[in-house]
C-alpha positions in Angstrom: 57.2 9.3 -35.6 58.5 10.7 -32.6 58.9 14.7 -32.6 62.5 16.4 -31.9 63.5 20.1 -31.9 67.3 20.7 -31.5 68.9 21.1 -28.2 70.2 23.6 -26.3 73.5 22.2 -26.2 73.4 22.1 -30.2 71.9 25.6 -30.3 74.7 26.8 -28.7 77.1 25.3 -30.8 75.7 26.7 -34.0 75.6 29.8 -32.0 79.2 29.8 -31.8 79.8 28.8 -35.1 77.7 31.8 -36.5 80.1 33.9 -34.5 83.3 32.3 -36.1 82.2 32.2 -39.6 81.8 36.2 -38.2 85.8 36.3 -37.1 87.0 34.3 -40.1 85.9 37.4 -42.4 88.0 39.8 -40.1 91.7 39.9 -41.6 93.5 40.8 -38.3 91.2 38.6 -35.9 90.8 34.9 -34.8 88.0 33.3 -33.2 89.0 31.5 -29.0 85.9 30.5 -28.6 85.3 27.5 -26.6 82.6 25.0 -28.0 82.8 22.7 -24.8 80.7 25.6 -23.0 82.2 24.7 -19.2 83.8 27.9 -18.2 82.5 30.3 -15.7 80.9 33.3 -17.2 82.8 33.2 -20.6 83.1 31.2 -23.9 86.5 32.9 -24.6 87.9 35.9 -26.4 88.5 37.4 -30.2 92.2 38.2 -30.2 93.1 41.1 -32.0 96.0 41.7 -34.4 98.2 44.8 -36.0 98.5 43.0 -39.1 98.9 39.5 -40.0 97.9 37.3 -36.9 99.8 34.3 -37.3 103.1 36.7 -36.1 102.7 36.6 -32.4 104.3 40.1 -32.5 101.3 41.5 -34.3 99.0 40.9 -31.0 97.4 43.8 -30.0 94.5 42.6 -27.4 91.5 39.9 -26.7 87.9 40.8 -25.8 86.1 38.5 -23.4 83.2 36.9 -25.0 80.1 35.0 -23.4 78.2 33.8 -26.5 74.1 33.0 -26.3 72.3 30.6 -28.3 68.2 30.7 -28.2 65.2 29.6 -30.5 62.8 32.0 -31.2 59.2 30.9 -32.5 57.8 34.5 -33.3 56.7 35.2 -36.8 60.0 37.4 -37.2 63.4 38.3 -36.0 63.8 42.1 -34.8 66.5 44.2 -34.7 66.5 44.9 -31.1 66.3 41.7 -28.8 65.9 41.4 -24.8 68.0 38.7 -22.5 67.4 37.6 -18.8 70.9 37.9 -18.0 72.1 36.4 -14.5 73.3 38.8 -12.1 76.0 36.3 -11.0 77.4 36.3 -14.4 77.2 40.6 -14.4 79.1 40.6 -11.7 81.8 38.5 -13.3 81.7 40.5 -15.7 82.9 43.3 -14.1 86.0 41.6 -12.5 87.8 41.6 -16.2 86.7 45.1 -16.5 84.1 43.8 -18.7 82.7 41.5 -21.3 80.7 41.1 -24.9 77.6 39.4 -24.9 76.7 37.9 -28.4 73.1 36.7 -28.6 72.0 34.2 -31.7 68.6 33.9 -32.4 67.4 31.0 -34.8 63.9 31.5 -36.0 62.1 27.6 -35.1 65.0 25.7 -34.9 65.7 26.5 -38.2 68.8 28.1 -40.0 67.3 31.5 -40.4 69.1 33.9 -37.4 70.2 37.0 -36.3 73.1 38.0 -33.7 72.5 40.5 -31.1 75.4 42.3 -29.0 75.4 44.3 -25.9 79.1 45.8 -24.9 79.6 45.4 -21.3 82.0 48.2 -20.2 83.1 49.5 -16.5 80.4 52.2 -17.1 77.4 50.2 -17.8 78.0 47.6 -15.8 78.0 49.6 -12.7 74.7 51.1 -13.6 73.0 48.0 -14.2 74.1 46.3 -10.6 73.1 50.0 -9.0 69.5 49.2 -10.7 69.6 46.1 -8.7 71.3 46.5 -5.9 67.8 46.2 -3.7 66.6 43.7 -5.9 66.2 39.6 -5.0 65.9 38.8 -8.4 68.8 36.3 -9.5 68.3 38.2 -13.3 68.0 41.8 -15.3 66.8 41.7 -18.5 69.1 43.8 -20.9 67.8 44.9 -24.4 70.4 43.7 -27.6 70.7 45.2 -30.8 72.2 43.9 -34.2 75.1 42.8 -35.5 74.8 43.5 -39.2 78.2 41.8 -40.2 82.3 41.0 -39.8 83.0 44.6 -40.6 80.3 45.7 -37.9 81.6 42.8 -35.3 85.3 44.4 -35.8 84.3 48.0 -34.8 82.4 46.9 -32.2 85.1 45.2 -30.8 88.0 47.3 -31.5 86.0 50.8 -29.9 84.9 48.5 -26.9 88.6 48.3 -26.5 89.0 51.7 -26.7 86.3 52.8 -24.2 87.4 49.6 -21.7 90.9 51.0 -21.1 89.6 54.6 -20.8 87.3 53.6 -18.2 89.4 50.6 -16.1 91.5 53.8 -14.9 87.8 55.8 -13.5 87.8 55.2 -10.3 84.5 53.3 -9.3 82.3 56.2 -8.1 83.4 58.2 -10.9 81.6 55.7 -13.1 78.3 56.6 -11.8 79.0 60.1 -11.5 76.6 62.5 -13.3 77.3 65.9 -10.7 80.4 66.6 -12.2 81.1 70.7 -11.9 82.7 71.8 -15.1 85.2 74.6 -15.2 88.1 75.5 -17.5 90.1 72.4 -16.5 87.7 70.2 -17.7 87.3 68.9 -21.4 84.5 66.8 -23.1 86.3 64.0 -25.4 85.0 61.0 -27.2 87.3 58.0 -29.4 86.2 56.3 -32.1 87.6 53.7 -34.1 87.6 53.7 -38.0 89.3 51.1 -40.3 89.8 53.8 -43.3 90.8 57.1 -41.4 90.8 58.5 -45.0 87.2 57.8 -45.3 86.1 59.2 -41.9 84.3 62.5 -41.8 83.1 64.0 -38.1 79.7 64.3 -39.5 79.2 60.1 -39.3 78.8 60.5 -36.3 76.0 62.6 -35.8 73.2 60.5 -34.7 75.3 57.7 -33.3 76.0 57.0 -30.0 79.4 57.2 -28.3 80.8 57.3 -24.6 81.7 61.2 -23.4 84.2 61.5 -20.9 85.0 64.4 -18.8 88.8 64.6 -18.7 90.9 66.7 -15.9 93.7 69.0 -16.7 96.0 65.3 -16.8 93.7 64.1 -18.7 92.4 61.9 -16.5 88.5 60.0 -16.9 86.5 62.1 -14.5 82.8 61.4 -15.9 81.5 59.6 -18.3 77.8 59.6 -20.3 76.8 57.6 -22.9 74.7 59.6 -25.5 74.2 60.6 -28.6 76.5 62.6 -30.7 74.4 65.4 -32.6 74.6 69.2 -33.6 71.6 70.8 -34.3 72.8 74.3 -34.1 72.4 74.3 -38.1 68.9 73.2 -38.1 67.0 75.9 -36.4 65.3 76.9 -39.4 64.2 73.5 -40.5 60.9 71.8 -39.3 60.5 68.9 -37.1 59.6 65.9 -39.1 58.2 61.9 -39.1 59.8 59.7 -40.8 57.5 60.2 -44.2 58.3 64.0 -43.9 55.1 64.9 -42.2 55.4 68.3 -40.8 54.5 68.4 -37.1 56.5 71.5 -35.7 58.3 74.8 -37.4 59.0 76.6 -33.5 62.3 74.9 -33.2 64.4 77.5 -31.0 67.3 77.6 -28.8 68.5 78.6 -25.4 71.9 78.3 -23.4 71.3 78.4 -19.7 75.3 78.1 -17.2 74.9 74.3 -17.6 72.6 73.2 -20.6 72.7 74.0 -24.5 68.5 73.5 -24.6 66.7 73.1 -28.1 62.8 73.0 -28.3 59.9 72.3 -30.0 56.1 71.8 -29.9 56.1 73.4 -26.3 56.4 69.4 -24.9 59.8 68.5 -26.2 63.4 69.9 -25.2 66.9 68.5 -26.2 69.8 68.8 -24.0 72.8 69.2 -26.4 74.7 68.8 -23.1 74.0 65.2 -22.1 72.3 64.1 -24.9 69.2 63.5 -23.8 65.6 63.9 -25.9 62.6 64.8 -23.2 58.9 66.2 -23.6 56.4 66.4 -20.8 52.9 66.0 -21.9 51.0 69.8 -21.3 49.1 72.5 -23.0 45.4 72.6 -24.7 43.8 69.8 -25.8 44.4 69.9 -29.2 48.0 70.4 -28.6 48.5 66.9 -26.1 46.7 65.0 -29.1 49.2 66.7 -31.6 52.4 66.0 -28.9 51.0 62.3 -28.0 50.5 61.3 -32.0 54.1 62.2 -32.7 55.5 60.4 -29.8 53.5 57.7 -30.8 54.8 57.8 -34.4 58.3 58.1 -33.3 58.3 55.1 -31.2 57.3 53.3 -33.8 60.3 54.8 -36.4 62.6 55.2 -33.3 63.6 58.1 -34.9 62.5 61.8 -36.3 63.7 64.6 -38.9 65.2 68.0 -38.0 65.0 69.2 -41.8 67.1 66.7 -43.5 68.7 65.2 -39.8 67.9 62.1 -38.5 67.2 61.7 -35.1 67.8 58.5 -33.8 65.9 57.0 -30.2 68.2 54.5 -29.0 65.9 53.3 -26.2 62.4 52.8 -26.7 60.1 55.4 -25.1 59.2 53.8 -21.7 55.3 53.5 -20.9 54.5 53.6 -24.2 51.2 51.6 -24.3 49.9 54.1 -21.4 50.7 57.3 -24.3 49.1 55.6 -26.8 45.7 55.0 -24.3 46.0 58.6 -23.7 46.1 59.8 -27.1 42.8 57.7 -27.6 41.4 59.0 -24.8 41.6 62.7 -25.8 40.8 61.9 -28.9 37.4 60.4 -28.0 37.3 63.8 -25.5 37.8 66.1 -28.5 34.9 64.2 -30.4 32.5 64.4 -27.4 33.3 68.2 -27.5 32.6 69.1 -31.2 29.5 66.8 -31.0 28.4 69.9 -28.6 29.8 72.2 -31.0 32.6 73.1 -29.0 35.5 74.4 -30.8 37.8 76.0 -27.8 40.4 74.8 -27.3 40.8 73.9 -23.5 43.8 74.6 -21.4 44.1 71.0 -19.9 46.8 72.2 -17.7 44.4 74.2 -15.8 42.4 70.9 -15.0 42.4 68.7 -12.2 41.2 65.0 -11.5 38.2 66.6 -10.1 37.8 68.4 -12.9 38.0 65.3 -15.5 35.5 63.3 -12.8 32.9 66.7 -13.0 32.8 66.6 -16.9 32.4 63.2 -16.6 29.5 63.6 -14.5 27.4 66.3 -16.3 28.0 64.8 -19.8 26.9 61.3 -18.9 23.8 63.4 -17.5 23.2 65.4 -21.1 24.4 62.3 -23.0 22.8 59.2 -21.1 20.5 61.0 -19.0 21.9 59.9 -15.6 20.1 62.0 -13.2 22.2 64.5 -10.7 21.7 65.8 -7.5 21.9 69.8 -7.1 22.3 72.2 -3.9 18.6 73.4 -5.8 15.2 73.9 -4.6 14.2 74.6 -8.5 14.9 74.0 -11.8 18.2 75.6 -13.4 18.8 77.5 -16.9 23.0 78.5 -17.6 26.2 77.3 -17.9 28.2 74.9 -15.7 32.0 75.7 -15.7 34.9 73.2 -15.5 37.7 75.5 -15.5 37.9 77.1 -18.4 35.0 75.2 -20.1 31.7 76.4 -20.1 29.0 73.7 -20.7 25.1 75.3 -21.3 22.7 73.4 -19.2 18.8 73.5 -18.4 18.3 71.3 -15.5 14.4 69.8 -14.4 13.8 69.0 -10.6 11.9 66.1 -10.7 9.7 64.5 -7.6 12.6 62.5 -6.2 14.6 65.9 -6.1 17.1 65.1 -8.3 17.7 66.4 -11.6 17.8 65.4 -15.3 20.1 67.5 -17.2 20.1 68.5 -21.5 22.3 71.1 -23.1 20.4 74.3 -24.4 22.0 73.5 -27.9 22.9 70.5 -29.7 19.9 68.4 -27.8 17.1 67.2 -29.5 15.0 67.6 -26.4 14.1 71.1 -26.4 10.4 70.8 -26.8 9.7 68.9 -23.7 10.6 72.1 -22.1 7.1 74.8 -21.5 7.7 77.9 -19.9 5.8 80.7 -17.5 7.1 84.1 -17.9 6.3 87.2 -15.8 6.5 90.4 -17.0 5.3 93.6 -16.6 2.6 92.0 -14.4 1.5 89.4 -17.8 2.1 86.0 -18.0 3.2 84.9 -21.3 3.6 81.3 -22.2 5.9 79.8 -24.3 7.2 76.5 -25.6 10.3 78.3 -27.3 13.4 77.9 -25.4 15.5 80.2 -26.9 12.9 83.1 -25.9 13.8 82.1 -22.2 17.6 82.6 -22.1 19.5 84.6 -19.9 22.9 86.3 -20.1 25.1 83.2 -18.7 23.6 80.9 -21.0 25.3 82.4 -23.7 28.8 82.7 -22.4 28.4 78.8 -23.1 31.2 77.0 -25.0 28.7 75.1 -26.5 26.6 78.1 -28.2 25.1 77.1 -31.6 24.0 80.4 -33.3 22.9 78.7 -36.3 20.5 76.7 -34.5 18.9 79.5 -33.2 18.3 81.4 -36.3 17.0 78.2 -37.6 14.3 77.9 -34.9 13.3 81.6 -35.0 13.5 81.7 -38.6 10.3 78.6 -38.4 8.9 79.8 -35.3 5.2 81.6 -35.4 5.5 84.2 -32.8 2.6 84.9 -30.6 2.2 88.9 -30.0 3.1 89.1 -26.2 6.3 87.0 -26.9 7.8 89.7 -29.0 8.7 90.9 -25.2 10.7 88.0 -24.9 12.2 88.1 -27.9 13.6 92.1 -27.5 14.8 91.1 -24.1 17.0 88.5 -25.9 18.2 91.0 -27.3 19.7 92.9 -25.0 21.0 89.8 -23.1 22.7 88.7 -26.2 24.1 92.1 -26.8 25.4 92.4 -22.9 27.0 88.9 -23.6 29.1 90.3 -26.8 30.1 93.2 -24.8 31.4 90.5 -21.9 33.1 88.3 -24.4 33.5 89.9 -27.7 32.0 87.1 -29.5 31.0 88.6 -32.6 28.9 85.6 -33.9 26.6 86.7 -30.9 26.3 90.1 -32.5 25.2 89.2 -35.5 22.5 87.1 -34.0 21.6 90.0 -31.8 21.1 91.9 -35.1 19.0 89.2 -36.6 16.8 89.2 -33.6 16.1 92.7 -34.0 15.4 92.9 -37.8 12.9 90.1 -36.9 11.5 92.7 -34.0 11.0 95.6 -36.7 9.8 93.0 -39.2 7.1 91.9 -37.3 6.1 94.1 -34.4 5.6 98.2 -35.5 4.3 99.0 -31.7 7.9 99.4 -30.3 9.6 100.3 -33.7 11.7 103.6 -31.8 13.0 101.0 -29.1 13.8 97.8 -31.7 15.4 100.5 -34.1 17.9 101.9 -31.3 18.7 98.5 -30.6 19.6 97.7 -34.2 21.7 101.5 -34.3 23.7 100.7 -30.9 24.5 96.6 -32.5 25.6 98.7 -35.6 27.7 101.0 -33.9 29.1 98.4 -31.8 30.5 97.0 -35.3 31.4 99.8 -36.5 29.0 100.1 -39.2 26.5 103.2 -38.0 25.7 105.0 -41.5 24.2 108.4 -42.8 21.0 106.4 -43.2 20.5 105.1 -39.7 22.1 108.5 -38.3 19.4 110.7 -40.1 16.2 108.0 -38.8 18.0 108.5 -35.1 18.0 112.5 -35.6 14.1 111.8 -36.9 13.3 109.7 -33.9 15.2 111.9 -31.8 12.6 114.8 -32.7 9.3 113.3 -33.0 9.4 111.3 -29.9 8.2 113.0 -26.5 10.2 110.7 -24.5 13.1 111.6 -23.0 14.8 108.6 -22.3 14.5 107.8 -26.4 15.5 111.1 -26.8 19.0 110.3 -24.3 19.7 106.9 -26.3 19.3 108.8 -30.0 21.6 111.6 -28.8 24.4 109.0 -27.3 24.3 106.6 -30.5 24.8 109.9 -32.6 27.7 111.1 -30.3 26.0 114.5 -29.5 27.2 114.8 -25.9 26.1 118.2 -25.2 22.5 117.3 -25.5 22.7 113.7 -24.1 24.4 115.3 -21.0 21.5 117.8 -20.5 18.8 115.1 -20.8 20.5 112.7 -18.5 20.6 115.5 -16.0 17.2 115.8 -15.7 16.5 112.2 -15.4 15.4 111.1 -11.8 17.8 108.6 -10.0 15.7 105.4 -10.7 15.2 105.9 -14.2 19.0 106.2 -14.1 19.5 103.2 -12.3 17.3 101.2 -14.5 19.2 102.4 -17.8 22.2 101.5 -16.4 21.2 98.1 -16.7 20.7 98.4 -20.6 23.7 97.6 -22.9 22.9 101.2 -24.4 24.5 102.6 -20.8 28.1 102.2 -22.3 27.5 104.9 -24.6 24.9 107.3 -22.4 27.5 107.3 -19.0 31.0 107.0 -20.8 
């Protein structure tokens, strides 16, 4: 059994006759195709009539036809289809002012097919040969789209007719024109075709596309765009929309600049109502690039979106599409990385450079796969490392080769490899805890997990001499709320201290102001814990305790007369205290 598949010279024959069973159905047309397939750049022409086309009177014009015929062995036919189109034959084209190109596509030689069109006019041909004008390719590839029917195939035709005698009388630069200055001689027209004027209503048009001229005062074709026809000036109250009515943006606004109507959305996305045109510019936080990337995504795939209950149409696909989509994964799997460290800010990516992706990249592959850094250090490092405006909590180990190995102070689950030496007061303490070893910049982290800490000091069994530790926590976490406002570190500033006055009564006066100046920070100073200052206040022989009682119970006549007698260290040490903002304001 020998194996056969039809030929090319066949395929174009049934092309042809797809296209004149087309014709046939079209009352005032008839079919000129040629089936012997040996002329030049053309099969022949659809003549059109005013009426009934066997009276030669009733002629009205012909469109040039070049007619394709191709196999396709994908699993389906689309609606859009691409061609390798010969330059040679483009450039013909373009002598008779221009041509229709009908592509049929049989699905594995069999009789299932679609027909594709692509309406070569003055205007469109002259930008594709200025695409490849510096080219040595012998072919372009031009994308198709369907022809759903005779009654489609007639309007087609009949507005290509329109448009080709509109633009045969541009002059050739005018075609590619797109710096035309408008003024009050100039006026934007389109002309469409409709077989039932009765039936036509201006609002069919919106979300179609049409050729805009420019005209001049004697209405002659100055410029000419092809874009789409919409008005969205009703529609600034309705929400941007996918196709299944997903809402994605409710900021649509608008602006008129001397040359452009501009709607726009989301930040990334702007329509020009002047020249038609839908852009957006990936930008912003990362949350908001994963929200602009997913719609783009989704409206490639619909080529289209809503505007309330307006359609949207993309007549091109969006170019470079496969690179948005890797994007979109990619700050996807960046977003995870960063709530897996408890990291909820939202990042201004705009602010970031390569260097700064390549930095992150480097310190969380050292916290995550413990690839070892090297640091301008002579010792081992407690804090933050910033990226911009990212702050990522580190606690980095020399080790004998002098590099380092790197873990986050939260959301790591090797903390307890860590042991620390303290000095204080002339005592070493020791401690395995790391949270009793924190300094301010540590918790201007990003990556702060409060919760984590209560958890651990809630379990912990505190040895005496670390309650020193744990009140200078205290105020480091209380100088880091009044740096950043973050109230979730006053809270655990005030559960730090009610541990201190739980479990330590030597320093009671000391741990109670503390709790009284967190309190008053949120606003929350009572009677109660006014009357304990006043009691303090008189039954302590310390003057400094005496200052802070007076400035957390707003008695400045007092708290100025004590701080007046205090010698000029004492004053610079209490400057350092949080308590300082109310004692020198």
């Amino acid at each position: 059994m020998v194996e056969t598949s039809l030929s090319s010279k066949k395929t174009e024959l049934k092309a042809i006759n797809k296209i004149d069973n087309l014709i046939i159905e079209i009352d005032t047309a008839v079919s000129n195709i040629s089936k012997n397939d040996k002329n030049i750049s053309w099969d022949g022409t659809i003549d059109f009539y005013n009426g009934n086309v066997d009276k030669k009177d009733n002629f009205e014009f012909s469109v040039d036809v070049q007619v394709k015929g191709r196999t396709s062995y994908k699993k389906k036919l689309n609606d859009k289809d691409s061609f390798d189109l010969e330059i040679a034959d483009l450039k013909n084209y373009s002598k008779k002012d221009g041509t229709l190109l009908l592509l049929v596509k049989f699905k594995n030689d069999t009789d299932e097919y679609k027909i594709y069109y692509l309406e070569f006019l003055p205007y469109n041909i002259a930008r594709f040969l200025k695409s490849v004008e510096n080219s040595s390719s012998k072919t372009i590839r031009v994308k198709l789209k369907e022809l759903k029917g005779s009654e489609h195939l007639e309007e087609i035709c009949r507005n290509y007719q329109i448009n080709k005698d509109i633009q045969k009388r541009m002059n050739p630069s005018d075609l590619l024109n797109e710096n035309v200055t408008m003024n009050s001689d100039i006026v934007t027209k389109f002309n469409v075709w409709e077989k039932d004027i009765t039936k036509f209503y201006p609002e069919k048009l919106v979300g179609t596309y049409q050729y805009i001229y420019l005209m001049d005062k004697d209405n002659h074709p100055i410029g000419v765009n092809y874009s789409m026809i919409f008005n969205m000036s009703k529609h600034l109250d309705k929400p941007v929309m996918t196709t299944n009515k997903e809402i994605i943006y409710n900021d649509l606004t608008y602006s008129k600049t001397t040359t452009s109507d501009l709607y726009t959305f989301g930040k990334a996305f702007t329509i020009n109502n002047t020249n038609k045109t839908f852009n957006f510019q990936i930008c912003g936080t990362l949350d908001e690039r994963i929200k602009q990337l997913a719609f783009i995504n989704s409206i490639s795939n619909d080529k289209k979106f809503l505007v309330g209950d307006f359609e949207f149409k993309l007549d091109d696909d969006i170019s470079n599409i496969d690179n948005f989509k890797e994007l979109e994964s990619n700050y996807s799997e960046l977003k995870k990385v960063l709530l897996k460290h408890n990291i909820t800010k939202d990042i201004n990516l705009d602010l970031w450079t390569q260097d700064d992706f390549k930095q992150f990249n480097i310190w969380m592959n050292a916290i995550e796969f413990g690839n070892k850094i090297s640091l301008q250090s002579e010792t081992s490092l407690i804090g933050n490392k910033t990226i911009q405006d990212l702050k990522l909590s580190i606690i980095a180990s020399r080790t004998p080769d002098g590099l380092f190995e790197v873990d986050s102070i939260w959301n790591c689950e090797k903390k307890d490899r860590y042991h620390f030496k303290v000095v204080n007061d002339e005592q070493e303490i020791l401690t395995d805890n790391l949270f009793l070893n924190l300094n301010e910049e540590c918790y201007h982290s990003d990556d702060i997990n409060v919760k984590e800490m209560i958890d651990v000091m809630s379990n912990y069994n505190f040895a005496k001499e670390e309650y020193q530790l744990l009140n200078l926590q205290v105020l480091d976490v209380i100088k880091a709320y009044d740096n950043s406002n973050n109230l979730e570190l006053l809270d655990y500033a005030l559960f730090l201290t009610n541990l201190l006055l739980e479990k330590d009564a030597d320093l009671r006066e000391i741990y109670y102001i503390n709790y009284c100046q967190i309190l008053k920070r949120k606003n929350e100073l009572g009677k109660k814990e006014i009357e304990e200052l006043i009691k303090i206040r008189e039954t302590t022989t310390k003057n400094d305790i005496k200052l802070c009682c007076n400035a957390l119970i707003d008695n400045i006549v007092e708290k100025n007369i004590l701080l007046s007698k205090l010698d000029i260290d004492t004053k610079n040490i209490m400057m350092n205290y949080p308590i300082s903002k109310y004692i020198f304001n």
